[in-house]
C-alpha positions as CSV (number, residue, x, y, z in Angstrom):
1,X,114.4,-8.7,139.9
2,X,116.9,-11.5,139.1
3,X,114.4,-12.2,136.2
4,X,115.1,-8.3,134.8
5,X,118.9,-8.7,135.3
6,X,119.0,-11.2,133.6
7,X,117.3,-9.9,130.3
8,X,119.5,-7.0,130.7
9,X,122.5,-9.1,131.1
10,X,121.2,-11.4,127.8
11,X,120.8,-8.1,125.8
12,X,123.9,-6.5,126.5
13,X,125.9,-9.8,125.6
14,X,124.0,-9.5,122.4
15,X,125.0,-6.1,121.3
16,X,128.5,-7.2,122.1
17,X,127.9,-9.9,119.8
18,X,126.5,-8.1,117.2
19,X,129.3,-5.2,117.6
20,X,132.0,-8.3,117.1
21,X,130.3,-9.5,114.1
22,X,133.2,-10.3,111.2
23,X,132.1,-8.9,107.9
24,X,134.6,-9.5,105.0
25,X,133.6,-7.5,102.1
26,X,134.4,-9.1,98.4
27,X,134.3,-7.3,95.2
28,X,134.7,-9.2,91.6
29,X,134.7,-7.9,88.3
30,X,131.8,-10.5,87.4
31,X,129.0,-11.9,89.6
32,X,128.5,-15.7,90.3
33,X,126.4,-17.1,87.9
34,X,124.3,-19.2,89.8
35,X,124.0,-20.8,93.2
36,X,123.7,-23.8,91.6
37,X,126.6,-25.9,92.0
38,X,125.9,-28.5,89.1
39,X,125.2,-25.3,86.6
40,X,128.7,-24.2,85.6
41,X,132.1,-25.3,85.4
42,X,133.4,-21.8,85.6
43,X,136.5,-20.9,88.8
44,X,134.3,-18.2,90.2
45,X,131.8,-19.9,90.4
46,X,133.2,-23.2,91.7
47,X,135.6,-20.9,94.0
48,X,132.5,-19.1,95.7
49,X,130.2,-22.1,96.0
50,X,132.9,-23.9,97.1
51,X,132.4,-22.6,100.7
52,X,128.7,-23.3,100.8
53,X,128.3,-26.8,99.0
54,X,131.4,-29.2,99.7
55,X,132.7,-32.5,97.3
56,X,133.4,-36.0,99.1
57,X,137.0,-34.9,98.6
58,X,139.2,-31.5,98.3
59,X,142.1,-29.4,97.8
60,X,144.6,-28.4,100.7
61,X,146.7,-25.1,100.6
62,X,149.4,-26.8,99.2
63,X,146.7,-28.2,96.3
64,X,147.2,-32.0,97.4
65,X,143.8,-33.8,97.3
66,X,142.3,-34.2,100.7
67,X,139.5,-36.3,102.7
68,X,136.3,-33.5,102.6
69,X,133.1,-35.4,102.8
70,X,134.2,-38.7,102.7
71,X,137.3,-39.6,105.2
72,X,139.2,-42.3,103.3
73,X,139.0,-43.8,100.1
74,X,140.5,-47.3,98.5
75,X,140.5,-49.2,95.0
76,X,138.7,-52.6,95.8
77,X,139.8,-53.3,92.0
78,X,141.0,-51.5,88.5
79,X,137.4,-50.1,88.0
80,X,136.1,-49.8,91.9
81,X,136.9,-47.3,94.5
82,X,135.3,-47.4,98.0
83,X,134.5,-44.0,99.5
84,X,133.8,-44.1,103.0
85,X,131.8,-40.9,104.2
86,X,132.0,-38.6,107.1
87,X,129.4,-39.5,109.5
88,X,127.6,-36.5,111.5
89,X,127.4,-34.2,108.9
90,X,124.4,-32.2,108.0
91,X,123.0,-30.2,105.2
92,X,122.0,-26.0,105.9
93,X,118.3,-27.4,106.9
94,X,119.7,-29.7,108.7
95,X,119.3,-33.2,106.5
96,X,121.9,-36.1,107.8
97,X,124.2,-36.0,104.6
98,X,124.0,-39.9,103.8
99,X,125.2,-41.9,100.2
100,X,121.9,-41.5,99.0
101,X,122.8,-37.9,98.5
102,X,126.1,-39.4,96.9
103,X,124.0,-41.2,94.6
104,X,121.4,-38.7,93.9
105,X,124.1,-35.8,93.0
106,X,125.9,-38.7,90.6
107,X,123.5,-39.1,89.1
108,X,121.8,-35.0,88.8
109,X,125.6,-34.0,87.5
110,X,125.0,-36.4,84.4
111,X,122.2,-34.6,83.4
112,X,122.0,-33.4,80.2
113,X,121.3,-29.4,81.4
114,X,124.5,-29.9,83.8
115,X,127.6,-28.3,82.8
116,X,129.8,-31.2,85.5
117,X,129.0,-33.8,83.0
118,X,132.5,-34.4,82.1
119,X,133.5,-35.2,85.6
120,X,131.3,-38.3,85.9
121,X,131.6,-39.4,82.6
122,X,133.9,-41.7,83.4
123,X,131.5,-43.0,86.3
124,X,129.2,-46.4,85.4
125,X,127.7,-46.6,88.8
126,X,127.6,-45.6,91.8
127,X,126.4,-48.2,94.9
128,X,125.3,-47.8,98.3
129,X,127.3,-50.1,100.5
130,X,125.7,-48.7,103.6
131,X,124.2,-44.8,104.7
132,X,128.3,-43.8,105.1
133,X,130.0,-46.4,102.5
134,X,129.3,-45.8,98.7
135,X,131.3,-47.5,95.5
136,X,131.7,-46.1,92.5
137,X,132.4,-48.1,89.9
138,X,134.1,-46.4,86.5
139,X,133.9,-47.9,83.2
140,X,137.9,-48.4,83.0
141,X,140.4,-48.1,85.0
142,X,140.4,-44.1,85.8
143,X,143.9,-43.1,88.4
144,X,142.6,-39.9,88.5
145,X,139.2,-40.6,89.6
146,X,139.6,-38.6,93.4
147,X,141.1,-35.5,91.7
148,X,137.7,-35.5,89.6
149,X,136.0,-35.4,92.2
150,X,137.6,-31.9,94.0
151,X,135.0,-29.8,92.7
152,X,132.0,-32.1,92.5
153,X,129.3,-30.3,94.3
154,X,127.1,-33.2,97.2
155,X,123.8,-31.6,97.1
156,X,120.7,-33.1,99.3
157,X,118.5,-35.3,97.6
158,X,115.5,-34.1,99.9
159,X,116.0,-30.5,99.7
160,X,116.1,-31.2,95.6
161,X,112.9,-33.0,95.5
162,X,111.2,-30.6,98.1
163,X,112.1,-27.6,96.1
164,X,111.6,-29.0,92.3
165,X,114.9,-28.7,92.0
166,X,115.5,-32.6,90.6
167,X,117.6,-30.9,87.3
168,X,120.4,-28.7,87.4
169,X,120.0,-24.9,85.7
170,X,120.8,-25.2,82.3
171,X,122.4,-21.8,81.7
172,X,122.5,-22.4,78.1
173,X,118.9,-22.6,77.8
174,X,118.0,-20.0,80.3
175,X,116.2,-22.1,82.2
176,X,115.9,-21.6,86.2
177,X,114.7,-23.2,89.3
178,X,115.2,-23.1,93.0
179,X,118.7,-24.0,93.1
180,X,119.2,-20.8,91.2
181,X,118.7,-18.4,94.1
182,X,118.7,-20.6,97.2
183,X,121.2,-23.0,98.3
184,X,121.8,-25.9,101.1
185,X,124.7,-27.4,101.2
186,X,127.2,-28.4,103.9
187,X,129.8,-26.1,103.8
188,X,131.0,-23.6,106.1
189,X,128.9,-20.9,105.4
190,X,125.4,-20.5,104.3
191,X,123.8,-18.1,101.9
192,X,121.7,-15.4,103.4
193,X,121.0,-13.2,100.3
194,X,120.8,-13.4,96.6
195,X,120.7,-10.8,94.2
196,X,122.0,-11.4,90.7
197,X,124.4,-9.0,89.8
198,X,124.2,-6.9,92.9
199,X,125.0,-8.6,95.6
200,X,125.4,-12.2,97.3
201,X,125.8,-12.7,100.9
202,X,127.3,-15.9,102.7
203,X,126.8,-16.4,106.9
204,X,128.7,-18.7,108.8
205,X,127.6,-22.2,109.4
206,X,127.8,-22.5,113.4
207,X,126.5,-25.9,112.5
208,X,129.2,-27.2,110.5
209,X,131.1,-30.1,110.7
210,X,135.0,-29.5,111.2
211,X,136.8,-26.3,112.7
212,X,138.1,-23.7,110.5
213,X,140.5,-21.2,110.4
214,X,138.0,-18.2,109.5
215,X,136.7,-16.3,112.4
216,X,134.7,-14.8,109.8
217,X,130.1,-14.2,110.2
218,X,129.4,-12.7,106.8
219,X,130.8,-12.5,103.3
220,X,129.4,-9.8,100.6
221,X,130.3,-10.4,97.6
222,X,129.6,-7.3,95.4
223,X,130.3,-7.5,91.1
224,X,131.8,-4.4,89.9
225,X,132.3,-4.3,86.6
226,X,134.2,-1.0,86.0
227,X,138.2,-1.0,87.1
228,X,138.3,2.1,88.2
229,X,135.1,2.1,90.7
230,X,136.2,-1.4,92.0
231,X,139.7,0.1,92.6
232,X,138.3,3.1,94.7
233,X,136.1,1.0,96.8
234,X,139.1,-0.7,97.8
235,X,141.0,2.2,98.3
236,X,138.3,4.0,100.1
237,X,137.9,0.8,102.8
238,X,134.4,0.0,101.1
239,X,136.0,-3.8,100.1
240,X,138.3,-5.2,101.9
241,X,139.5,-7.9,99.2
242,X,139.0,-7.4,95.5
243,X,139.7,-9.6,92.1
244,X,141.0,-9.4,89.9
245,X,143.7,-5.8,90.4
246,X,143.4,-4.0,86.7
247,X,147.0,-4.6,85.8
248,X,147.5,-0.8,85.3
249,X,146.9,-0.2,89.5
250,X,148.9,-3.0,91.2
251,X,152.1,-0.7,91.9
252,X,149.4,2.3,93.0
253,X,147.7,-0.3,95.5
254,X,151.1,-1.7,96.2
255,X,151.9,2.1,97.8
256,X,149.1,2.7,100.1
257,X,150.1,1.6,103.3
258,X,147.3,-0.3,104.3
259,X,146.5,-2.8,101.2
260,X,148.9,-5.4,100.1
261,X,148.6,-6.9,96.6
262,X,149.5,-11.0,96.3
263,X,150.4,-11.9,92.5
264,X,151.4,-15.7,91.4
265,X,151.2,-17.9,89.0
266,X,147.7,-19.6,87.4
267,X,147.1,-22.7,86.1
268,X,144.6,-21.0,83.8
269,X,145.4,-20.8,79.8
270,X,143.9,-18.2,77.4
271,X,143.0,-19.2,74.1
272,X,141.2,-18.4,71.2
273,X,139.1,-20.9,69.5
274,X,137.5,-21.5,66.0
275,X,134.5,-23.2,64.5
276,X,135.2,-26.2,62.7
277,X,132.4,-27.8,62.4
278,X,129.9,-26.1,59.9
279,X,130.0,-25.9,56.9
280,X,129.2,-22.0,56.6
281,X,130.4,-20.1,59.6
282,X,127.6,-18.2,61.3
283,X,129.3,-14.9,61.0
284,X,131.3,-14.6,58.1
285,X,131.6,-12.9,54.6
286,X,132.6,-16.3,53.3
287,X,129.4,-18.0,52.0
288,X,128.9,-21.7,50.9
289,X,131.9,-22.9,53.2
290,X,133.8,-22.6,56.5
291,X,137.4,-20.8,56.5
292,X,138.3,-22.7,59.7
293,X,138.2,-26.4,58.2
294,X,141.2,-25.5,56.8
295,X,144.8,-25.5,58.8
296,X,146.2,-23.0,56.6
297,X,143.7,-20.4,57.5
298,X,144.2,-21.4,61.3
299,X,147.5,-21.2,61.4
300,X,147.5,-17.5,59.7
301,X,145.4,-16.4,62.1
302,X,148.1,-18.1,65.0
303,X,151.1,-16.4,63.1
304,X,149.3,-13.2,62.5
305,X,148.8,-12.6,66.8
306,X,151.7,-10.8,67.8
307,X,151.5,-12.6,71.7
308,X,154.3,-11.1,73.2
309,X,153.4,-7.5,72.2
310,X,149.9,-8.8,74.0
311,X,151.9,-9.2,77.2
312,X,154.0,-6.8,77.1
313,X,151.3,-4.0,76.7
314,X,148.0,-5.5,77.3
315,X,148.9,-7.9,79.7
316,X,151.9,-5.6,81.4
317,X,154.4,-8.6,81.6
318,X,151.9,-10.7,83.7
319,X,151.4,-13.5,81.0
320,X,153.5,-16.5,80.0
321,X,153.2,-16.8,76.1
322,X,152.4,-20.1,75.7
323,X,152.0,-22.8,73.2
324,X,150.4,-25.5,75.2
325,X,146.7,-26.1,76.5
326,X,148.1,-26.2,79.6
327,X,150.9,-24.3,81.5
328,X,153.6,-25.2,84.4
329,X,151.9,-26.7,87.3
330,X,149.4,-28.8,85.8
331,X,150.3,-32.9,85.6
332,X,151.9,-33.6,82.1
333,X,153.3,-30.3,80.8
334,X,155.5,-30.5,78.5
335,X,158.6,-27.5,78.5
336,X,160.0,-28.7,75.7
337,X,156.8,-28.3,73.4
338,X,156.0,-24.9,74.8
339,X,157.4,-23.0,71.8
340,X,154.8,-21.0,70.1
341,X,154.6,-20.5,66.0
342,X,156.9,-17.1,65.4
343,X,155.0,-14.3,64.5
344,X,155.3,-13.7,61.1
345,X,152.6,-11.3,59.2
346,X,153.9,-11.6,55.7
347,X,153.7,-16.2,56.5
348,X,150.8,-15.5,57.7
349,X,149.3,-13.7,54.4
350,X,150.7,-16.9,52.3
351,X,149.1,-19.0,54.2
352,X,145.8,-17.2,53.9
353,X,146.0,-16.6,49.9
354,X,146.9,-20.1,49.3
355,X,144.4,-21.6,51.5
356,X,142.3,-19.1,48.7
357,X,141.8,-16.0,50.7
358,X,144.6,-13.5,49.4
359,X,142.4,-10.4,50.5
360,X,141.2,-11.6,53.7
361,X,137.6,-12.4,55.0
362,X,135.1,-11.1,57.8
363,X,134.4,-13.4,60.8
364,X,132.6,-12.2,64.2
365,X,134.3,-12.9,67.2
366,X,132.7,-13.0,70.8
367,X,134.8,-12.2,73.9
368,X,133.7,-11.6,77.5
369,X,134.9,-8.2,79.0
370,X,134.5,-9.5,82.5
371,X,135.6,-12.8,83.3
372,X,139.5,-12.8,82.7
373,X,142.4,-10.1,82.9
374,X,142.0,-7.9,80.2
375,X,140.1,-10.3,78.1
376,X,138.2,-7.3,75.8
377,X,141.3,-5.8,75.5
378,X,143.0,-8.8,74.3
379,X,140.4,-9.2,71.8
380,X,140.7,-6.2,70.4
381,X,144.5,-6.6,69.9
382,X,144.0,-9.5,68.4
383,X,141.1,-8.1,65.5
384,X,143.9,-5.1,65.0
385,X,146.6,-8.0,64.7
386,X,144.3,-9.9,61.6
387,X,143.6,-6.3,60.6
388,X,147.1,-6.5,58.7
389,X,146.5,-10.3,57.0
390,X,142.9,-8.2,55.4
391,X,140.7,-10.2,58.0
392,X,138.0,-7.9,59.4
393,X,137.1,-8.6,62.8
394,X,133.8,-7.9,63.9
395,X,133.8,-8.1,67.8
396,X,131.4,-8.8,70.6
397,X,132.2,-8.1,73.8
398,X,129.4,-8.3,76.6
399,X,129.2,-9.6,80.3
400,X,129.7,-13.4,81.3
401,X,126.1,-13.7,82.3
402,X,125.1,-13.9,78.7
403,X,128.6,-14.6,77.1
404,X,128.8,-18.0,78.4
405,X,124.9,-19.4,77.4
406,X,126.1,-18.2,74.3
407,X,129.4,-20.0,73.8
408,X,127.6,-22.9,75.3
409,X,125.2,-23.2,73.1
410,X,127.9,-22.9,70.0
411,X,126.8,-19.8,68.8
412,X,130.0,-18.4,67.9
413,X,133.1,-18.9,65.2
414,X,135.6,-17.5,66.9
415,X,136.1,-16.9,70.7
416,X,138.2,-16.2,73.4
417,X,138.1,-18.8,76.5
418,X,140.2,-19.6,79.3
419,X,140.5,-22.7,81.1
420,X,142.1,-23.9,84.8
421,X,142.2,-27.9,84.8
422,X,140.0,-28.5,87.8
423,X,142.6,-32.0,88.2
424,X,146.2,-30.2,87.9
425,X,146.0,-33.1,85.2
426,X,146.9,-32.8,81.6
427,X,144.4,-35.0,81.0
428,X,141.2,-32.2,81.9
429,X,142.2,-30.0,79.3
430,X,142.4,-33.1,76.5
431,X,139.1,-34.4,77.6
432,X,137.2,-31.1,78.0
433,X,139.3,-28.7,75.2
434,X,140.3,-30.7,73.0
435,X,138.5,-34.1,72.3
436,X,135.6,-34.4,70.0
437,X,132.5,-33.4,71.4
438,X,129.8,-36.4,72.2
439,X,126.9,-36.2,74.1
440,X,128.4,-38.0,77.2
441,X,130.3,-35.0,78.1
442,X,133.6,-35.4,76.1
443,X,134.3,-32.2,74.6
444,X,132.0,-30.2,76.4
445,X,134.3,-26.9,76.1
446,X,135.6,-27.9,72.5
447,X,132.9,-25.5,71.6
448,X,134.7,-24.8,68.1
449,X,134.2,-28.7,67.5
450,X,138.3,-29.0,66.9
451,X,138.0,-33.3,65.7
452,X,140.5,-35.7,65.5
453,X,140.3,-39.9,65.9
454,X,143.7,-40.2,67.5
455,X,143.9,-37.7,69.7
456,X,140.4,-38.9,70.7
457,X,141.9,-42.5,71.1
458,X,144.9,-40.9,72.7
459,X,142.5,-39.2,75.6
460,X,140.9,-42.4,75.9
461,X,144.1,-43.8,77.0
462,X,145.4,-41.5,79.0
463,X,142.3,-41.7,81.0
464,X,143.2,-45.2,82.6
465,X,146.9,-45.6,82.4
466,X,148.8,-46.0,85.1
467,X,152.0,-46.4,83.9
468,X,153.4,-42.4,84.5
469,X,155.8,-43.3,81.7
470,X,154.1,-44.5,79.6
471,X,151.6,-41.7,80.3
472,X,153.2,-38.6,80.1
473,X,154.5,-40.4,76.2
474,X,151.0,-40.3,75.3
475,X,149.9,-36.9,76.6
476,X,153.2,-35.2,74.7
477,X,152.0,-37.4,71.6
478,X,148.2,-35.8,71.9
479,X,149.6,-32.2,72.1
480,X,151.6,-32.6,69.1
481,X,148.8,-33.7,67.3
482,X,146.6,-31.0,68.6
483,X,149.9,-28.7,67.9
484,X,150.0,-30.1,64.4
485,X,146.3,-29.3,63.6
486,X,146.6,-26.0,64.8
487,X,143.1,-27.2,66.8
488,X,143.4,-24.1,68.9
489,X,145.3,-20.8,69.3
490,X,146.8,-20.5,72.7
491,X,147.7,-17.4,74.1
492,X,149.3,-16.9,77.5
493,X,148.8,-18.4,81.1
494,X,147.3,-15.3,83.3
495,X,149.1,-14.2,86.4
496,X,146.6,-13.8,89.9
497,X,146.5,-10.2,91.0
498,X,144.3,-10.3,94.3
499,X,144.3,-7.2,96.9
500,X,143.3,-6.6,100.3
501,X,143.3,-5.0,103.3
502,X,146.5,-5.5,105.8
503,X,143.7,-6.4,108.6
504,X,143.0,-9.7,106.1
505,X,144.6,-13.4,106.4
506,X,143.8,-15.7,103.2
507,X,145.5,-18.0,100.8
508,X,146.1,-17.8,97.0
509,X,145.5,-20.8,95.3
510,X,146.8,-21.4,91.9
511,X,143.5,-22.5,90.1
512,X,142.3,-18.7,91.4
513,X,139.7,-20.1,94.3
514,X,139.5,-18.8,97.2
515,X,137.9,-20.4,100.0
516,X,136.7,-18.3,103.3
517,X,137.6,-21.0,105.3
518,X,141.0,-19.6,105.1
519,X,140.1,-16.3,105.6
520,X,140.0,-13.9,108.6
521,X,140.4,-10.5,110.0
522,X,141.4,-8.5,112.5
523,X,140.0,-5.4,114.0
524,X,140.5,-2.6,112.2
């Protein structure tokens, strides 16, 4: 009998249990790419795998760099910093997290098919002192070397080998392994379920290292590409938090009684960029030579984009013109440089018939239409813009899932990108943006090929001063150049529109993650 009252007490406790079970609901306009960490440097997709795979150190709310997996850290001298790791920790399967798996993820993020490359780039070596002590040695001096590191996915050496996942996914070739679908990493929640571009659902971790603040079992994240049907799920109670609010519907969510809407500033620029590097563009009437090699022709494009007419009606007021790389926020921004070119249609035409275009050319232009705020629609003001200089835009705009293998690969001559500097540091967006592409990982988002020896030389430096002086002289001395070249077109810094149910606690962050370790709910 006690036997039988006992079942039935065990039973009822787990219906109760299953009745209690926390289920946040998360819509996107895009999916995650991958559940490979090491595939992408893209903010959704280091925002949502953030919570399952977990860097040696992190961000807190207030974006100050944190101990994560390793607990302390020290210089031992100019070039070598000692990491000392969190001891107890264990992968999904349950692996003891140990340096090898420091070492091994070094060493799988340098790979040629990773798209991290640029964050251990700087990295010469990295040595076991003991199972919890590593050093990592960089080939100069690098200051910034722990704010690297905030998004630098540990993954487990034995789970890699076991599953043939040794390599990351190379998205630009297509290519795809276990780490694609399945993933084991430390964090606080686990993935369940994968299904590309339907849904991807995270469980908690009851195994995991540190307490959080979530009370959160399950995430399901759900893409939904069209506004309007992501908009009435939220509405209708079918998500509970969505991303990005379509500009034209934050005052509509703003009045229902239940949702709230939480807007602030990004540290993510817009731009457009140009390919420099052929000599015929890929997708252009010009023949026998490339229109972007010369200044003139970039800087009619730049005067011919009426920016603020961009915010004011595409963007409704949430965008900061800008004429920066970077915006406020990040480590080395410049105010006084942030004036854009004026807008000026009939300078712009000059510009193009002395550079020997008077009538204008064709170019294609790729843009995604589901990655930033009203990115296709900001591409198609800007093809009606260069409408009035004679330049014929031909535009492609398609999904991020084949978007980015495209861009990666440098199949383009004009795009739209934006770009949140992983570091809050000026220097992210000169190494990654704006230096010249090598096969190390410099320049790995200069996917126009924008080339020039002294702001190259100038990156270098910046990398391993430590003088903030002396610093923030050379980083205002690299933007002019880039200014001066007209290497890029910036646009505007974005504005965060996220909404949710009242019944939700999170936290905005201004590079656009957001990490359900910081989220909860409460009984509806």
């Amino acid at each position: 009998m006690n036997f039988k009252k006992n079942l039935v007490i065990a039973a009822a406790a787990l219906a109760v249990g299953a009745a209690q079970a926390v289920t946040l609901r998360v819509s996107n306009q895009g999916d995650v790419q991958s559940m490979d960490p090491h595939s992408l440097n893209e903010s959704l997709q280091l925002s949502f795998m953030g919570s399952v795979y977990e860097s040696l150190v992190g961000r807190g709310k207030d974006m100050s760099v944190q101990p994560l997996l390793a607990t302390k850290w020290s210089q031992t001298s100019p070039t070598v910093w000692r990491f000392e790791l969190r001891k107890g920790v264990k992968f999904h399967d349950g692996t003891p997290f140990t340096a090898d798996d420091v070492i091994f993820s070094f060493k799988r993020a340098a790979d040629a098919g990773s798209d991290m490359r640029g964050y251990v780039a700087p990295v010469k070596d990295v040595r076991k002192v003991s199972d919890s002590v590593v050093e990592i040695e960089t080939v100069a001096p690098f200051p910034i070397l722990p704010d690297t590191l905030t998004v630098f996915a540990i993954m487990s050496k034995k789970w890699c080998e076991e599953n043939k996942a040794e390599r990351p996914v190379d998205r630009r070739k297509g290519v795809e392994n276990t780490a694609s679908f399945k993933a084991n990493g430390t964090g606080p929640f686990r993935l369940k379920e994968r299904q590309p571009s339907v849904r991807t659902v995270l469980v908690r971790n009851f195994n995991y290292w540190d307490k959080v603040e979530s009370n959160l079992d399950e995430v399901v994240f759900t893409p939904i590409g069209n506004d309007a049907t992501r908009v009435a799920a939220l509405l209708s109670g079918e998500s509970d938090v969505m991303e990005p609010v379509p500009l034209q519907d934050v005052e509509r969510i703003k009045g229902s009684p239940n949702l709230t809407v939480l807007q602030g500033p990004e540290l993510r620029t817009i731009f457009l960029g140009m390919d420099q590097k052929r000599d015929e563009l890929l997708n252009s009437s010009v023949k026998g030579k490339n229109p972007f090699k010369d200044k003139r022709v970039r800087q009619a494009f730049y005067q011919a984009i009426d920016e603020e007419t961009i915010k004011a009606r595409v963007m409704r007021g949430a965008a900061a013109p800008t004429a920066l790389m970077i915006g406020p926020g990040v480590r080395g921004f410049m105010p006084e440089m942030n004036k854009r070119l004026p807008y000026d249609v009939d300078a712009a035409k000059k510009l193009l018939a002395d550079a020997g275009y008077p009538s204008g050319f064709e170019v294609g232009m790729n843009c995604p239409n589901d990655r930033y705020v009203n990115d296709a629609a900001i591409c198609q003001a800007v093809a009606a813009n260069l409408a009035r200089i004679g330049v014929k835009v031909n535009l492609q705009t398609e999904t991020k899932v084949s978007y980015f293998p495209k861009i990666l690969r440098r199949d383009t001559s004009f795009y739209l990108l934006g770009w949140t500097p992983s570091t809050a540091d000026a220097h992210d967006a000169l190494y990654n943006l704006m230096a010249t592409p090598t096969d190390k990982g410099q320049g790995q988002y200069n996917l126009g090929a924008y080339s020039n020896a002294k702001l190259d030389e100038l990156t270098t430096k910046i990398q391993t001063e430590t003088d903030k002086t002396k610093r923030d002289e050379m980083i205002r001395e690299a933007f002019k150049v880039h200014t001066d070249d007209v290497g890029h077109i910036p646009l505007h810094q974005q504005a965060l529109a996220w909404a949710y149910n009242k019944n939700v606690t999170l936290t905005q962050l201004p590079t656009n993650y957001m990490y359900f370790k910081w989220v909860s709910m409460k009984a509806k």
